[in-house]
N, C-alpha and C positions, 0 to 999 in steps of 0.2 A: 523246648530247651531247658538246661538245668540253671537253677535260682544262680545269682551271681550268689559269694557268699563273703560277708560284708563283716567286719572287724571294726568298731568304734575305740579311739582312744580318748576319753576324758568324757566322764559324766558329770558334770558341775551343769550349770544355772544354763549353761547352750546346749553340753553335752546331752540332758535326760531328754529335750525335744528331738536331737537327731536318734535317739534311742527308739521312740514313740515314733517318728515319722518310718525309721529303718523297716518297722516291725508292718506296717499297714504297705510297704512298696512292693505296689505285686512285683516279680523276679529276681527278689531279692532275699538272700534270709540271714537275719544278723544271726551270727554264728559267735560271738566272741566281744569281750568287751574291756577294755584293760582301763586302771586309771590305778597311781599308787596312793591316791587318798580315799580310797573306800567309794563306795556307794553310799551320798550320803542323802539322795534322793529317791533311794528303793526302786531303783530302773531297771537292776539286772532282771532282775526276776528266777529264771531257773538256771542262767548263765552263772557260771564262777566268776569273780571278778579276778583279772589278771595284774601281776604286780607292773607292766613295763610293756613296750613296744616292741620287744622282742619274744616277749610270749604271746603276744597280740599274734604277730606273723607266723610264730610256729603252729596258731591254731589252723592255719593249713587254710587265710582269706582270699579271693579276688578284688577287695576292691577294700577302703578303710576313710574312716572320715576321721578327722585330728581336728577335735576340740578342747584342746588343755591351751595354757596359757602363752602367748606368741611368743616368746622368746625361747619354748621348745618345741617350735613348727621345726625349726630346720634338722633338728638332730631326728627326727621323728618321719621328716619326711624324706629325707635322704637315706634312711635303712629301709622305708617302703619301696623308692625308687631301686634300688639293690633288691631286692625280693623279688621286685615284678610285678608290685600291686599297685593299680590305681590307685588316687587318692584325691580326696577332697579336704581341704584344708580352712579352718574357719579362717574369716578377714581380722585384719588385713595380713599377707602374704608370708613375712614374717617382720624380725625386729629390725631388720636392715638393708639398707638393699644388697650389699655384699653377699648377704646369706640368702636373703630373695633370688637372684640369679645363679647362684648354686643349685634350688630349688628348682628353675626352670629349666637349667642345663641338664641335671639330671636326668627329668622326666624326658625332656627331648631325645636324649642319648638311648633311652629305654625304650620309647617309642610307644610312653603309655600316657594314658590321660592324666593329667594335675587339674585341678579346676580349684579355683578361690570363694569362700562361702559371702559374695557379696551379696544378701538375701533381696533387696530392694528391690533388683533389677528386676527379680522374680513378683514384684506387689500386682495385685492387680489392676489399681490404678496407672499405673505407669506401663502397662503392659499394652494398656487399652492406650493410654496418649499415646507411645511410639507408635504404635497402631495407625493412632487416625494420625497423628504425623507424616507419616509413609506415604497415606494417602491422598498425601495435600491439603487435607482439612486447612490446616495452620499457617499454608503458601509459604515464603518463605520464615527460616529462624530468626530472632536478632535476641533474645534475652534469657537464661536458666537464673532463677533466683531460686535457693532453695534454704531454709529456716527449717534446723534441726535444735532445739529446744527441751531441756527439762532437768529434773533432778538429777545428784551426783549416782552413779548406780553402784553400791559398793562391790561388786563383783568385779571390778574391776580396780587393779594393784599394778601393772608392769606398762602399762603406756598411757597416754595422753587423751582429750580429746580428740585431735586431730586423726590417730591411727585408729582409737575404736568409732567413732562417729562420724569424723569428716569424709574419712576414705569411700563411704556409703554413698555422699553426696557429690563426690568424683569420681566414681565408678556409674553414679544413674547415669550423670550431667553428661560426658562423652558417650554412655549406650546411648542415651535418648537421640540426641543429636548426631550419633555417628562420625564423634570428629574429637581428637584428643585435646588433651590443654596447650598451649603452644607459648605463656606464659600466666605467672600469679602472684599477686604480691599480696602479704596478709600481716596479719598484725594477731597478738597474742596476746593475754589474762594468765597471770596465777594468781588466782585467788582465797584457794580454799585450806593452803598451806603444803599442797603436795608436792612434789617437784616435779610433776608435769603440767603443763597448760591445761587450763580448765574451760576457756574461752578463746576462739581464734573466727575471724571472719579472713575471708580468700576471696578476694578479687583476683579475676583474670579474663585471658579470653583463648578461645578454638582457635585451632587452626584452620578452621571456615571461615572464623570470623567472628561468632556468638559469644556476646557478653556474658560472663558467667559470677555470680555475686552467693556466695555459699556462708551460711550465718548457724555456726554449732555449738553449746553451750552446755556444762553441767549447772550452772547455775542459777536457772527457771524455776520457777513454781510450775509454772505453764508449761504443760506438755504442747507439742508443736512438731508435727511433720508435715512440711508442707513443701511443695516442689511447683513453680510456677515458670510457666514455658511463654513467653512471648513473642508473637510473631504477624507477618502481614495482616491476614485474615482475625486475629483476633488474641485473646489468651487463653489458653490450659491453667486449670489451678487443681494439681492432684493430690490431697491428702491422704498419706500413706498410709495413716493412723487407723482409718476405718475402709482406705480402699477406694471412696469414692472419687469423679472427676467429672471438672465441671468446666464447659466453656464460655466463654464471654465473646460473644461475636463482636466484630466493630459494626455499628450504626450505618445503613445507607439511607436513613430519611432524612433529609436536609432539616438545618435546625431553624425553627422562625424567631427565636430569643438572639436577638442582634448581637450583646454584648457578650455570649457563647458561642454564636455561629462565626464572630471574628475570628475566632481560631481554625486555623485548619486543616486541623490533625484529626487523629479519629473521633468517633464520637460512640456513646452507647447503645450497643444491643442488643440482642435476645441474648438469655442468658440460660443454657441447656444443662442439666445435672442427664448423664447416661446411666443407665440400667444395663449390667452387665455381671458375667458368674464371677463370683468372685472365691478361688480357690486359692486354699492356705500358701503363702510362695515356699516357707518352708520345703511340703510335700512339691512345688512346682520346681524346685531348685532341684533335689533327689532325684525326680524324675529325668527333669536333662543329664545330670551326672550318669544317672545308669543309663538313658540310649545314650550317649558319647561313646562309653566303655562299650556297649553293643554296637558300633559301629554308622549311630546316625548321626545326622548334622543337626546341631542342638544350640541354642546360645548359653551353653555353659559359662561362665567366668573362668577364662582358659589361667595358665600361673603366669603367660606374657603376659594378658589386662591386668591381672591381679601386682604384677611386678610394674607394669607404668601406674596404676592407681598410686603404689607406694610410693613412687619417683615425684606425681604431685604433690604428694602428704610433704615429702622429705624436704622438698623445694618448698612451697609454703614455709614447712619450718625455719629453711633456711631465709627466707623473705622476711621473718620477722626478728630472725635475730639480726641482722644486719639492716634492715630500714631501707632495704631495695627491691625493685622486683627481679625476678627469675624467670631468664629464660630455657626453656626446658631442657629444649636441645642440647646445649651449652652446659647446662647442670647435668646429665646423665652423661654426657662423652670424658666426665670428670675423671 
């Protein structure tokens, strides 16, 4: 079969890696690269750098990834939809949800692939916990806590904590468990003088049932990605940072310390770290984009997930301005 051929818009600080992964995906050949601030990380290499989205598409692409700043996902994606070309779009989905479901209406109407660049989903730790989640390991769910932690990253100008970070940790939380948010109430920080939140925590829960407690900050010293699954059989604790996951089984040897064994809830034991490949999700994330557009079944980040992740963000926000919680359903029939 012949290569898809593959048109990137925006080479900045996310862009030059979908540059570098475009160029190593067997079937694919970036052919085209548009961004109107130059190449300022020397990525094109022997490609001409395009002024716009529409020189992008006249370079004659199948498929295009948009990584410029989210408040031009929807002009950008909507003349891809018009064209005919797939597209991948970096998270979260865009600035709105009004313009998010334009977004998704689109591509529906076209009948071509949208997918959301929610990379996480793609980690290998977390790959491996849904994994052994599926297979029972962890009997049933009752807990997602996940702690996204560290400095302010200045590449980042037009949104908030919540839409560049949190949405990461609402798009694992439902993949992992398989079950959307069904309410969240959260509370916000500005701190650092910008006028978006810089700190917000979201409590909520599935509509399974699963406690969900998500903690996202620019203002750490401490880097911190950590995603911790609780459940019957035991805890998952997957650090996405380096990929690893580690279980914590509950104890079945009865305790003989009296004023310990009174309790009788779980208790400790083995404690397993897995070995497993652990491959860049970047390149795991392209790779399901292009078998989707070739016609397989993939767990891409379709622009529906991509468009209820914002709907969480958006409710959160709304949950802390008002000092209530939200419930979902009721907020998106708005």
């Amino acid at each position: 079969m012949m290569a898809l051929r593959a048109g990137l818009l925006g080479v900045g600080m996310m862009g030059r890696h979908h540059a570098r992964v475009l160029r190593e995906l067997d079937g694919v050949d970036l052919v085209a690269i548009a961004d109107p601030g130059g190449d300022p990380h020397g990525v094109a290499g022997d490609l001409e750098v395009l002024p716009d989205i529409d020189a992008l598409i006249a370079a004659g692409i199948d498929i295009a990834v948009v990584a410029v700043p989210t408040r031009f996902h929807e002009d950008a994606a909507l003349k891809l939809a018009s064209a005919g070309v797939h597209t991948l779009v970096e998270k979260p989905i865009a600035h709105s949800l009004e313009a998010g479901q334009r977004m998704v209406d689109a591509f529906a109407a076209a009948g071509l692939v949208g997918a959301v660049g929610h990379i996480e989903r793609f980690n290998p730790a977390l790959q491996e916990l849904r994994r052994r989640i599926e297979g029972g390991e962890l009997g049933a769910v009752y807990q997602v806590v996940t702690r996204r932690q560290g400095p302010f990253p200045s590449r980042i100008a037009d949104v908030g904590v919540a839409k560049d970070l949190a949405s990461h940790d609402v798009d694992l939380t439902a993949w992992v468990v398989q079950s959307d948010y069904d309410r969240v109430f959260a509370q916000t920080a500005f701190k650092s003088g910008r006028e978006f939140e810089d700190m917000i925590t979201i409590t909520g829960r599935t509509k399974s049932g699963v406690i969900v407690n998500n903690i996202v900050n620019w203002l750490s010293p401490m880097k911190e990605r950590v995603t911790v699954v609780t459940g019957e059989k035991g805890a998952f604790v997957a650090d996405t940072s380096t990929g690893d996951l580690t279980f914590y089984a509950n104890g079945t040897i009865p305790l003989e310390w009296e004023s310990v064994s009174s309790f009788r809830g779980v208790s400790e034991g083995d404690v397993t770290r897995y070995a497993f490949a652990k491959r860049e999700p970047l390149k795991v994330e392209h790779e399901a984009f292009r078998d989707a557009v070739l016609g397989q079944l993939t767990d891409v980040v379709t622009m529906e997930q991509g468009q209820r992740t914002l709907a969480v963000v958006e409710a959160a926000l709304e949950s802390a301005r008002s000092h209530a919680s939200v419930e979902l359903t009721a907020f998106t029939a708005r």
